[in-house]
C-alpha positions in Angstrom: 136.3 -133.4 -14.5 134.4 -133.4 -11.0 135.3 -136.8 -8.7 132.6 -138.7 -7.3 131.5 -138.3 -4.0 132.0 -141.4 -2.2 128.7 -142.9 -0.7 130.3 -144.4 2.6 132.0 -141.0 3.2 128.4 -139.7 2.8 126.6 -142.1 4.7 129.5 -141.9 8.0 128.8 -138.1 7.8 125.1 -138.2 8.1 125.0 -140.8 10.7 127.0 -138.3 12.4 124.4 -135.5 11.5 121.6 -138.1 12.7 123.3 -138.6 15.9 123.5 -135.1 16.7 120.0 -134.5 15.9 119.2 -137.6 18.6 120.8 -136.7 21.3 119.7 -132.8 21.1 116.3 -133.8 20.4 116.7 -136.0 23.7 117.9 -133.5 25.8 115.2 -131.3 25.0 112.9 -133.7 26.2 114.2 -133.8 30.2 112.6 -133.1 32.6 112.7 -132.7 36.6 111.1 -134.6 38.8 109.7 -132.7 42.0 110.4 -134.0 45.1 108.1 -134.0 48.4 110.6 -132.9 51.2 110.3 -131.7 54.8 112.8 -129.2 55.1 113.9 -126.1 53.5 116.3 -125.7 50.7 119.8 -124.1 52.2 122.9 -122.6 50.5 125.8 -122.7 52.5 128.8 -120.7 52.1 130.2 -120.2 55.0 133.1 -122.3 54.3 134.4 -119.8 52.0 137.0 -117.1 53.1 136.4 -113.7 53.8 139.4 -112.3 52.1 138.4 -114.8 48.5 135.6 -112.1 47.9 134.0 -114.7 45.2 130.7 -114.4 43.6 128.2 -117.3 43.9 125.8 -119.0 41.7 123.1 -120.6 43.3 122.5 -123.7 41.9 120.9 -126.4 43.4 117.1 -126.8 45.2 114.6 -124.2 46.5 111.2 -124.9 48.1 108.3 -124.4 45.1 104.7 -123.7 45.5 103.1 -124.0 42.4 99.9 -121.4 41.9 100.8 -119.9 44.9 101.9 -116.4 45.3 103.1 -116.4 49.4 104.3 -113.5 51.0 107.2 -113.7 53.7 104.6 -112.8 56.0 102.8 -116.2 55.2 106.0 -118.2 55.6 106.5 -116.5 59.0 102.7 -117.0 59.9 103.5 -121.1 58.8 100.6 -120.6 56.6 101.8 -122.6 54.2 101.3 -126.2 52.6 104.3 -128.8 52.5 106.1 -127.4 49.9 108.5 -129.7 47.0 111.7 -129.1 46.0 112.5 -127.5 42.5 116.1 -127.4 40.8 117.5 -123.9 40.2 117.9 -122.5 37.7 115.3 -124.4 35.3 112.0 -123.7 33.4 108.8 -124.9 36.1 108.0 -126.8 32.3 110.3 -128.9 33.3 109.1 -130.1 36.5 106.6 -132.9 36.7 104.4 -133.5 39.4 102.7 -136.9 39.4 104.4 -137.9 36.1 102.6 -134.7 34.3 104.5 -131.5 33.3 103.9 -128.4 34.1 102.2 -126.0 32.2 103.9 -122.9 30.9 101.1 -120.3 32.4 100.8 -119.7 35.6 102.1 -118.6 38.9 104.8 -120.1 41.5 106.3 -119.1 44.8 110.0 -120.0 45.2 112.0 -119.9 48.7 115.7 -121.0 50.1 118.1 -120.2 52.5 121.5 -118.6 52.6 124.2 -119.3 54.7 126.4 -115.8 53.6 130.4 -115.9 54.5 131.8 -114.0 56.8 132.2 -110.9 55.9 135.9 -109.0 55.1 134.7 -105.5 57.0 131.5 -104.9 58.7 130.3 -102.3 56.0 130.5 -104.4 53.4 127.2 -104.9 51.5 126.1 -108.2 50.1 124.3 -108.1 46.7 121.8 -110.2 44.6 122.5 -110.0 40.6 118.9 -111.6 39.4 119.1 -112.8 35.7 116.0 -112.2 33.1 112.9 -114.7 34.8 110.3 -115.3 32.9 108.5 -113.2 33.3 107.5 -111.1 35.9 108.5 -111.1 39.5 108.8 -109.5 43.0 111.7 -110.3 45.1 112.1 -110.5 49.0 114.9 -110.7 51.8 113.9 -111.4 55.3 110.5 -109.7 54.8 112.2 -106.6 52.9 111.1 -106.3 49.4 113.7 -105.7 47.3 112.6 -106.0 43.5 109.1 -105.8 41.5 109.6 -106.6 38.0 106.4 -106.3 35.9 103.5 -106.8 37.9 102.5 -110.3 39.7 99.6 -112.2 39.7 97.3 -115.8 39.5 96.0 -114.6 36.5 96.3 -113.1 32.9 94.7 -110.4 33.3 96.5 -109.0 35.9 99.9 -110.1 35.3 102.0 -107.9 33.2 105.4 -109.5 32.1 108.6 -107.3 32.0 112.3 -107.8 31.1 115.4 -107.0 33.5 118.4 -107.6 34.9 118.8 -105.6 38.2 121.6 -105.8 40.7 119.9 -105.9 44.3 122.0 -104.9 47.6 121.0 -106.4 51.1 120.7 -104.2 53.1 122.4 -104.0 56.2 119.0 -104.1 58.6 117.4 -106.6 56.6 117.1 -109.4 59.5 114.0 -111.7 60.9 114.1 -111.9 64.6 112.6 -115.3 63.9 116.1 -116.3 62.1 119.8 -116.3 63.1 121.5 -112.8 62.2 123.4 -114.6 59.5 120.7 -116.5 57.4 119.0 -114.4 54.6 115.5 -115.7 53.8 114.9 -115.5 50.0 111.2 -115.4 48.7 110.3 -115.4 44.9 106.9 -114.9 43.2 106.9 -115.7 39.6 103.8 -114.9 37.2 104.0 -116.0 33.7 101.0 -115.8 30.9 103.3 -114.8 28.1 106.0 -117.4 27.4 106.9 -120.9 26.5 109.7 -120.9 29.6 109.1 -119.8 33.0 110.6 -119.6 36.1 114.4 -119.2 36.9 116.1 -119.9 33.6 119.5 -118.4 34.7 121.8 -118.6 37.5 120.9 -116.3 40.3 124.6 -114.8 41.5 125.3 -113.7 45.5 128.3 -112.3 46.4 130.0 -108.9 47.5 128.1 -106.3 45.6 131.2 -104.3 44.3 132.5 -107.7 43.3 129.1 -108.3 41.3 129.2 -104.8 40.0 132.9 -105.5 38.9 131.8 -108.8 37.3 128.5 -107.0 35.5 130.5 -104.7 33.9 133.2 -106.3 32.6 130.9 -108.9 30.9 129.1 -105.9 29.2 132.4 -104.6 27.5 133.0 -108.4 27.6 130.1 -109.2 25.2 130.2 -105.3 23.3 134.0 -106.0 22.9 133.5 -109.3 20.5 130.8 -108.3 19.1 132.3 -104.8 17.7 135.7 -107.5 16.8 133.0 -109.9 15.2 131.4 -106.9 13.4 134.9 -105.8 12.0 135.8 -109.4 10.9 132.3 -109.9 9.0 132.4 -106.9 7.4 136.6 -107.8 6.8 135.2 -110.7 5.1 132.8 -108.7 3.3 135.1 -106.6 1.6 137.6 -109.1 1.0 134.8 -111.7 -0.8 133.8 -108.1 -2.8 137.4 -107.9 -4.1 138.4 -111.3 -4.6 135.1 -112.6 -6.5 133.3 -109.4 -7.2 129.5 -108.6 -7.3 127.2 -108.9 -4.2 127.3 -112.6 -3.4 129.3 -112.1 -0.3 126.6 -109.5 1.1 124.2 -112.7 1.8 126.8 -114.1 4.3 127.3 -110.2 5.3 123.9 -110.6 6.1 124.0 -114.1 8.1 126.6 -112.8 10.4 124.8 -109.3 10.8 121.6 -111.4 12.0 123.7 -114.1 14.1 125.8 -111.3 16.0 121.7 -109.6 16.8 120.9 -113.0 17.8 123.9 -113.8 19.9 123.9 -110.6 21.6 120.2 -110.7 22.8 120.8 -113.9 24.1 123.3 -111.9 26.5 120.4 -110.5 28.4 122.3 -107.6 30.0 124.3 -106.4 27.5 121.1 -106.1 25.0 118.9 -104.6 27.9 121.5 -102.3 28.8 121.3 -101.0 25.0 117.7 -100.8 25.1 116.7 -100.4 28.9 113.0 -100.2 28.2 112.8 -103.1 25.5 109.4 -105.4 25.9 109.5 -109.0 26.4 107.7 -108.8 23.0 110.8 -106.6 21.1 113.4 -109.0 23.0 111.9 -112.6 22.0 112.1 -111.3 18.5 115.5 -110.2 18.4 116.4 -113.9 19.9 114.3 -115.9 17.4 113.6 -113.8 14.5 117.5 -113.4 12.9 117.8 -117.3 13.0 115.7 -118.3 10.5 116.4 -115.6 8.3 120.3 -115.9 8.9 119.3 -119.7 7.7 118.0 -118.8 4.5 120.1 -115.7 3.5 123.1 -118.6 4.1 121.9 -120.9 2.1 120.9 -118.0 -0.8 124.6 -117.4 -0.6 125.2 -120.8 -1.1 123.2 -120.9 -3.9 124.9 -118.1 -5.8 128.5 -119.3 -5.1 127.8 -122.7 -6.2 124.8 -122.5 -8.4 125.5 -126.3 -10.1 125.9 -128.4 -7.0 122.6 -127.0 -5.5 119.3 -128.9 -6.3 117.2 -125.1 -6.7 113.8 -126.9 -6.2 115.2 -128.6 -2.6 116.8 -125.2 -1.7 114.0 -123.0 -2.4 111.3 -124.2 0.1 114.0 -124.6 2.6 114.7 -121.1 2.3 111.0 -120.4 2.2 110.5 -122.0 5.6 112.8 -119.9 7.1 111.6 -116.6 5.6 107.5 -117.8 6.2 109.4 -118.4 10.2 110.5 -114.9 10.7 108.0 -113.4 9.3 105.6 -115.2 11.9 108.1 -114.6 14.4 107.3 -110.7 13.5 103.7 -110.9 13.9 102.8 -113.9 16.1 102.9 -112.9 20.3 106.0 -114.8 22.1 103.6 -117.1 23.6 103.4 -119.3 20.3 106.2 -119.0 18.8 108.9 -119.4 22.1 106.9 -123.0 22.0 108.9 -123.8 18.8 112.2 -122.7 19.8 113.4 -126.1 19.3 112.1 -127.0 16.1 113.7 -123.3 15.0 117.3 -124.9 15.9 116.3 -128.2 14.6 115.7 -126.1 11.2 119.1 -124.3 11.3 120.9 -127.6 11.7 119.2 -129.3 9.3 120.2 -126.5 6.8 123.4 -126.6 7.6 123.9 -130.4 7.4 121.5 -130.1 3.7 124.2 -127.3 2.8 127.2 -129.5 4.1 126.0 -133.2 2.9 124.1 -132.2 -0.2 125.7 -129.1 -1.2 129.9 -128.7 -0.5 130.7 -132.3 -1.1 129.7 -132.6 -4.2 131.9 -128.6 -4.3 135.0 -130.0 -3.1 134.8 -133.4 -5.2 134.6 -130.3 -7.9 137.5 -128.9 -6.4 135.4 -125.7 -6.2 137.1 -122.6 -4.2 136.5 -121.6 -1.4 134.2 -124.6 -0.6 136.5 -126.1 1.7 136.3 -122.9 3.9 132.5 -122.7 3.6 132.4 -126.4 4.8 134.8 -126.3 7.7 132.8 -123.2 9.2 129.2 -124.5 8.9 130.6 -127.4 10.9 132.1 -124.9 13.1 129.0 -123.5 14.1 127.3 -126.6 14.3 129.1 -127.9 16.5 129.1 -124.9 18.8 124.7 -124.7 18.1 124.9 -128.3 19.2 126.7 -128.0 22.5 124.5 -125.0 23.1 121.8 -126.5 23.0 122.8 -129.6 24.9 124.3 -127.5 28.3 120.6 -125.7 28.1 119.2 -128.8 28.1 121.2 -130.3 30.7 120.9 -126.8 33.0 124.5 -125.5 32.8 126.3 -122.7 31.5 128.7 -123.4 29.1 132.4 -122.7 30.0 132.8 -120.5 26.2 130.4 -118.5 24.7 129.6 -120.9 22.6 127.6 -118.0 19.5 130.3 -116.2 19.7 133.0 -118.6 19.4 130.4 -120.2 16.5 130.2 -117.2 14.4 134.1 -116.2 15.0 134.5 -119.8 13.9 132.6 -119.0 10.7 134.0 -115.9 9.3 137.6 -116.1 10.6 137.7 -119.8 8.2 135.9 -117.6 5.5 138.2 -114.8 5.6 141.3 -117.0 6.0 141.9 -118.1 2.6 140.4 -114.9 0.8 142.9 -113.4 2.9 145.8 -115.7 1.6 144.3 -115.7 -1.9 144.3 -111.5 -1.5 147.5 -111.5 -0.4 148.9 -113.8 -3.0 147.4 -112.2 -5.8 148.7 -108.7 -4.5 152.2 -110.5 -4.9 151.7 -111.6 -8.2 150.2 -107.9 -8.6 153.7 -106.9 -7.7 155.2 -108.8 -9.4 153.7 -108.2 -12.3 154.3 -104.1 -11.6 157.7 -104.6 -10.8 158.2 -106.5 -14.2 156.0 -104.1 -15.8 157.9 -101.2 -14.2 161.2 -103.2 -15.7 160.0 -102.9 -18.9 158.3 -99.3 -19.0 161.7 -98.4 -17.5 163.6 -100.2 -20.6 161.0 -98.3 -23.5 161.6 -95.5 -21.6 165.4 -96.1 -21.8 164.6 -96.8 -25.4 162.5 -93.8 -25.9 165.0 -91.6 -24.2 167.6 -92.7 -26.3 165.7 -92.2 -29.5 164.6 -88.9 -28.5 167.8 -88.3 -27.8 169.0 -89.6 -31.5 166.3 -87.6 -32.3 167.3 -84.5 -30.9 170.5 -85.0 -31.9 169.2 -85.3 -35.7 167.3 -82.2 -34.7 169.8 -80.2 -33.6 172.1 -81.4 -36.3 169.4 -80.4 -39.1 169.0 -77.0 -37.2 172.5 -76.3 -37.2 172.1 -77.1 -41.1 169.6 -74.9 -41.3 171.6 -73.0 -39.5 174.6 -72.6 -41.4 172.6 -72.8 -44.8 171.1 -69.9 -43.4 174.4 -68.4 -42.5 175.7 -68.7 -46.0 172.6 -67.9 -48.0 173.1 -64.7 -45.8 177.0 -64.5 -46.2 176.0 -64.8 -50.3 173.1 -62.5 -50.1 175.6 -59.8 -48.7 178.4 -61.0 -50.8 176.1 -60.4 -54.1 174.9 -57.5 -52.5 178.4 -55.8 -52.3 179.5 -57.0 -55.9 176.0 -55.3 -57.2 176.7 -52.0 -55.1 180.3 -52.1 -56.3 179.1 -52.7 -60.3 176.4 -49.9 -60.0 178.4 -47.4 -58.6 180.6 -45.1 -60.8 184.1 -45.7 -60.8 185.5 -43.0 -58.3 187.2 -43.5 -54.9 185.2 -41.2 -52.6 181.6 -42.8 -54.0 182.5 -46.3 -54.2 184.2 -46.3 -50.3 181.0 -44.3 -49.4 178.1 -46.7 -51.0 179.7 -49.9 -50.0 180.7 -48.9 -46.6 177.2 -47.6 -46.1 175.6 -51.1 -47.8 178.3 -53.3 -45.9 177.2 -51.1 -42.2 173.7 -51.5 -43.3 173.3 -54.9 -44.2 175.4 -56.1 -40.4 173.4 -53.5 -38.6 176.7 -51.6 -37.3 175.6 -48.3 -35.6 179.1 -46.5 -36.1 181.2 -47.2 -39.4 184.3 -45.1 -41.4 186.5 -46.4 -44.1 190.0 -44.7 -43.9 192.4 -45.3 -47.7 196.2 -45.3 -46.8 197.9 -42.2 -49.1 201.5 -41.7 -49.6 202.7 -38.2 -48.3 204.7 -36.8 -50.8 206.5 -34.4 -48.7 207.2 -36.8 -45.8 207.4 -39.4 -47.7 204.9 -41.4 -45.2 201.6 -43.5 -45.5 198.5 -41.4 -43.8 195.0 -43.0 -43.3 192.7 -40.9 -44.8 188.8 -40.7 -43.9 187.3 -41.5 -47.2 183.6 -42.5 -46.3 181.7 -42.9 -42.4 178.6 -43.5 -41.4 176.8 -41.9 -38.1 179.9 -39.7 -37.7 179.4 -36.2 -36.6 181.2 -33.5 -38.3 183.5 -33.5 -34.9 184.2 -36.8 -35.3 184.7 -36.6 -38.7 187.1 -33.6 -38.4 189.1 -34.9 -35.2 189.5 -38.3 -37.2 189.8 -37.6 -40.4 193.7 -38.0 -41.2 195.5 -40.8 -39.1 199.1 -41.3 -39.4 200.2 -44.7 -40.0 201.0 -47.0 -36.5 198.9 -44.5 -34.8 196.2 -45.2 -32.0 193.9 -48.9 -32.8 193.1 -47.6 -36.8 197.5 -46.8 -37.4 198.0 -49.9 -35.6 195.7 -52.1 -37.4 197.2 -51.4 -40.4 200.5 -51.4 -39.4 199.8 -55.4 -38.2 197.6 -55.7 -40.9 195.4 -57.8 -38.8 191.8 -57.8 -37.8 190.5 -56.9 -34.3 187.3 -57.5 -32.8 187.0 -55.5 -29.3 185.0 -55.4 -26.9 186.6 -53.3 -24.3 187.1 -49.8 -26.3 188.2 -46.9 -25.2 185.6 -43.5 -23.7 185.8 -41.3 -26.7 186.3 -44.4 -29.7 183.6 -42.9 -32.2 181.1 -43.0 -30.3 177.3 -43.3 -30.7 175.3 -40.0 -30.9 171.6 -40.1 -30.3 168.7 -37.8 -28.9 169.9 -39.1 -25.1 173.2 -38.2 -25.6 176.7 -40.3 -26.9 178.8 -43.5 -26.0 181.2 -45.5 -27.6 180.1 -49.1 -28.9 180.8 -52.1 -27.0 182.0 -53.7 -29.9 184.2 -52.7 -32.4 185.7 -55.0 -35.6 188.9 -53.1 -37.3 189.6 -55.1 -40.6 192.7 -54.3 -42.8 191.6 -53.3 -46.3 193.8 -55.8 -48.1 193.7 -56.2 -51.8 195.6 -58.5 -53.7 198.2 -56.7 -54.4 198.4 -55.0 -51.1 197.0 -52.8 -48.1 194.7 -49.9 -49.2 193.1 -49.1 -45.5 191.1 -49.8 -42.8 187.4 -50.4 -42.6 185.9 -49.8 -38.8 182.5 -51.2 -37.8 180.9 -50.5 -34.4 177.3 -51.5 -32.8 176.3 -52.4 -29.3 176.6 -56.2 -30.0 179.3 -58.0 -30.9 180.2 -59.8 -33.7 179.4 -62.6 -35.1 181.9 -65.2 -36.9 179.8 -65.3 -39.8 179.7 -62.2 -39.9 182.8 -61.0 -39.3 183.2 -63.8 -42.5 181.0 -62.0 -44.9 183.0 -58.4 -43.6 186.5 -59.6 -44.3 185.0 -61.2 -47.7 183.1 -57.8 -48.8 186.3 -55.3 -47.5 188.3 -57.6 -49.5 186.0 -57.0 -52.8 185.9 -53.7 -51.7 189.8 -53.3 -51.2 190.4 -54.6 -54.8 188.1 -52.4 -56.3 189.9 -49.4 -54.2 193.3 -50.8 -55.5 192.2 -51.0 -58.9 190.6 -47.0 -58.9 193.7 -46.2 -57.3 196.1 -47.7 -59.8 194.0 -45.8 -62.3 194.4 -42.5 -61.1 198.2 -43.7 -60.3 198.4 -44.1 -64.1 196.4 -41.1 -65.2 198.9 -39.0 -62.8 201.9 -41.4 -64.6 200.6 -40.3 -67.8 199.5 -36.2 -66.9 203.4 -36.0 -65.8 204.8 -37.9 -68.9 202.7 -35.4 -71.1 204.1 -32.5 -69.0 207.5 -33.9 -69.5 206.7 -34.6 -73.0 205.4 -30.9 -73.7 208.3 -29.6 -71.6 211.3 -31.7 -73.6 209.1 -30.6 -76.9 209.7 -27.2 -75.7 213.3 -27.6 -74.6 214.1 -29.0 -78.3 211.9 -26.0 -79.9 214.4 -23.8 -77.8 217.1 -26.0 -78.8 216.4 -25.5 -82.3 215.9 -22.1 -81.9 219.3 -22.0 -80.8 220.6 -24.1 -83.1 218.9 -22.0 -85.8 220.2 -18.3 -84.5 223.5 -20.0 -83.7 223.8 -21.6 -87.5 222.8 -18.0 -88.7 225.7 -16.7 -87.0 227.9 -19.3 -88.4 226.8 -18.5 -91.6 227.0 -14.9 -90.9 231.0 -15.3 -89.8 231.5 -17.8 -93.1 230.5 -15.4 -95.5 232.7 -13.7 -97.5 
């Protein structure tokens, strides 16, 4: 819930608008009384040193002729009336002669005296700066014309106003035998049809002319200098209103600074007519006047939009009006009417500003409404500084500040302030927030990294299953292939060593294989390795290898040890490979002892160009060891056969020794009988 506004705080703060308005509106109203005199105006600056080289602004009295252009040539014929004594710099509108004011249009002779210093070297030239005088001119120094500025005259038709700023040197032979050497005679003719203000408006400056030169220029970066610093802060503020609130509202106060910073700067004659040297007195009244009253209403749009509830639309919108209806005017009327009302112009912009300040942002602070504060404290800013303005014109002084600049830095640097803070704390809390955010994108990811990792792990556990599912189902596969090849294969040593050594070779993808069957040598009574079966053997291999004694070379000596061994490291001429290209021995080799259960029956050798396996190797001791058994159990077989063929033979051979023993037994009973008988 909004507060109420207090009515004594509003009625103390517009009294205090009310007062301002008074005492602005009666400054505009003074005016100069002329004065009859019988001397000439003088400005003495002799008592000034040589070495302070200071500029000098001549403020004070000068002798005035009103509809009277005079030539130097007239002053020196004493052709002249009794002239009066005018304050410089002033408007003549000012001046009143016999109570009445003088009128803006017409035409005016100024003259004074000037007492120059002494000088720091003789060379040295003295200068004139002359300000923008309304509104045309011509300019003499002891007789020698040194400026023309438009074209003079006592009337309309021929006058023709022009704007500049010049810098004029003296030169160093302009003297009047009728004067001292060191008093410069200075005659002014004015002509002005055009404008509301005539005359000398501005201080005329005198002084060394590198010193005026110096003092010219370093106004102009003076006055370019703010206003590029003011045209980075407002559009600063711009983007900072754009980020913090969004939408265009902050391009109407964009817009107000824009046309105040035009406005400001074309009040700085010189640095405006050194950007546009050949601007008309037409073109340059319109940049001073024309931006105000729009920068009026595009200010109080703005307000409008930021604080659409505490605005009354129905008193806004004809306030607005007035000020677009004003420019537009401004545009299209000549600077003769509309320079009239340049004080009911300022009168309009601070009576906005105190409608926006006393109607609008207190009700938008008792609301507690943001930025409103800001808003408040800025309008009163420039207020104050339009104010003061406007009171040293009135009073004919230059302010010691410039007072639109310092206005509209006023303004925007207490708008930007707190969008600034606010921007600056929200980025906080926006880092904040990210780092926390970060925090806990870092913890998921920790999370997430550990699950994947779980994950994985599960992975790489059920590949490994796979793995070794696959493994066995292999290691089975060959297993059943082996005990198939063994049962379809007849039951005779040389075909069942060659079918399962050439299954067993095929099914591991050896390149080299031989199966060798340990024999008992009769005659030596020794074991010998035999060569029962091979596979990609030549017939030289097969012949060179194809009896092996027992402990001899890697075959003897694996079954000797009865142990398997894988190598990898063989020897040149190990059974090699033979191809098309030519021959090598394996890089691997596996020699498994062919062990049965009841003993050793061989060796199986299986060679390839990779090595081998564990499961592999596995499924080979597994199959040598079926095949092993069924080679024990052919050879006991044919043990027994040749048991049995040798007990026949020694069956047939006792059968014959007992036929021969009965034989003999027979012829030797015969011959018994033969010696018993009688």
């Amino acid at each position: 819930m909004g507060q109420r506004i207090n009515p004594r705080a509003s009625l103390a703060l517009q009294g205090v608008g009310l007062r301002f308005l008074l005492l602005w509106w009666g400054l505009s109203c003074a005016t100069t009384v002329l004065a009859g005199v019988d001397t000439c105006a003088v400005f003495d600056f002799r008592n000034g040193s040589a070495a302070a080289r200071t500029t000098h602004k001549l403020k004070g009295y000068a002798e005035f002729y009103w509809q009277k252009l005079i030539d130097p040539a007239d002053f020196k014929a004493r052709a002249v009336d009794t002239p009066t004594l005018a304050r410089i710099p002033d408007t003549w509108t000012h001046y009143r002669v016999n109570g009445c004011p003088l009128p803006s249009e017409g035409c005016a002779t100024y003259r004074f005296f000037i007492l120059p210093p002494a000088k720091s070297r003789p060379e040295e030239l003295l200068a004139f700066r002359l300000p923008v005088i309304y509104s045309s001119y011509r300019f003499w120094v002891n007789g020698t014309l040194l400026a023309s500025v438009g074209r003079v005259a006592n009337n309309p038709f021929g006058a023709k106003s022009k704007p500049a700023v010049l810098t004029l040197p003296v030169p160093l032979n302009a003297a009047d035998s009728a004067l001292t050497p060191d008093t410069l005679e200075c005659v002014l003719q004015v002509a002005n049809y055009s404008y509301a203000r005539a005359g000398i408006r501005h201080n005329i400056l005198f002084g060394p002319m590198d010193k005026i030169l110096l003092d010219a220029r370093q106004e102009i970066r003076g006055d370019f200098l703010t206003i590029g610093i003011l045209l980075v802060l407002i559009v600063f503020y711009g983007l900072m209103d754009r980020a913090a609130y969004g939408g265009l509202q902050g391009l109407w106060m964009v817009a107000t600074g824009l046309l105040l910073a035009v406005h400001t700067l074309s009040e700085s004659s010189q640095a405006f007519l050194d950007l546009f040297p050949n601007l008309s007195w037409t073109m340059l009244n319109v940049a001073r006047y024309m931006p105000t009253p729009l920068a009026v209403a595009c200010s109080l749009i703005f307000v409008r939009q930021r604080f659409p509830r505490e605005v009354n639309f129905w008193v806004l919108l004809p306030l607005a009006s007035v000020g677009v209806v004003a420019s537009v005017l401004i545009a299209i009327l000549p600077p003769a009417i509309f320079s009239e009302y340049k004080h009911a112009i300022t009168l309009y912009g601070l009576v906005s500003i105190l409608f926006l300040v006393l109607g609008v942002l207190t009700r938008a602070i008792c609301h507690r409404k943001p930025q409103a504060w800001p808003i408040t404290l800025g309008l009163l800013g420039i207020f104050a500084c339009i104010t003061a303005d406007a009171i040293y014109l009135q009073l004919g002084a230059e302010s010691p500040l410039k007072l639109g600049y310092l206005g509209l830095f006023l303004l925007f640097a207490i708008l930007s302030l707190p969008l600034m803070v606010n921007l600056v704390t929200q980025a906080r809390r926006r880092a904040e927030r990210n780092i926390a955010q970060q925090a806990e994108i870092a913890r998921y990811q920790e999370e997430e990294a550990r699950l994947v990792e779980e994950r994985n792990e599960e992975c790489a556990k059920a590949a490994a299953l796979q793995e070794e599912i696959r493994t066995q189902q292999w290691i089975e596969a060959g297993y059943t292939g082996m005990e198939n090849t063994l049962t379809k294969t007849t039951r005779e040593m040389t075909a069942i060593c060659k079918t399962s050594l050439e299954m067993l070779a095929k099914y591991v993808e050896a390149n080299v294989a031989a199966l060798y069957v340990a024999r008992l040598n009769p005659e030596t009574m020794t074991i010998e390795l035999h060569l029962t079966a091979d596979q990609a053997l030549t017939q030289a291999q097969r012949n060179e290898n194809s009896l092996i004694p027992q402990g001899e070379g890697l075959i003897g000596g694996c079954y000797t040890s009865n142990t398997m061994q894988h190598i990898t490291d063989l020897p040149e001429h190990f059974l090699q490979i033979s191809s098309g290209l030519g021959q090598c021995a394996p890089p691997a080799i596996l020699l498994v002892p062919m062990e049965a259960d009841t003993g050793s029956v061989g060796v199986v050798v299986l060679g390839r160009f990779t090595p081998f396996l564990p499961h592999e190797i596995a499924l080979i001791r597994r199959c040598v060891h079926m095949v092993s058994n069924a080679v024990m159990g052919i050879r006991s077989g044919e043990d027994n056969i040749h048991a049995l063929e040798d007990a026949n033979r020694e069956v047939s051979r006792l059968r014959h020794q007992v036929n021969e023993l009965g034989e003999a037994n027979a012829a030797l009973e015969a011959q018994v009988n033969g010696l018993t008988a009688p």
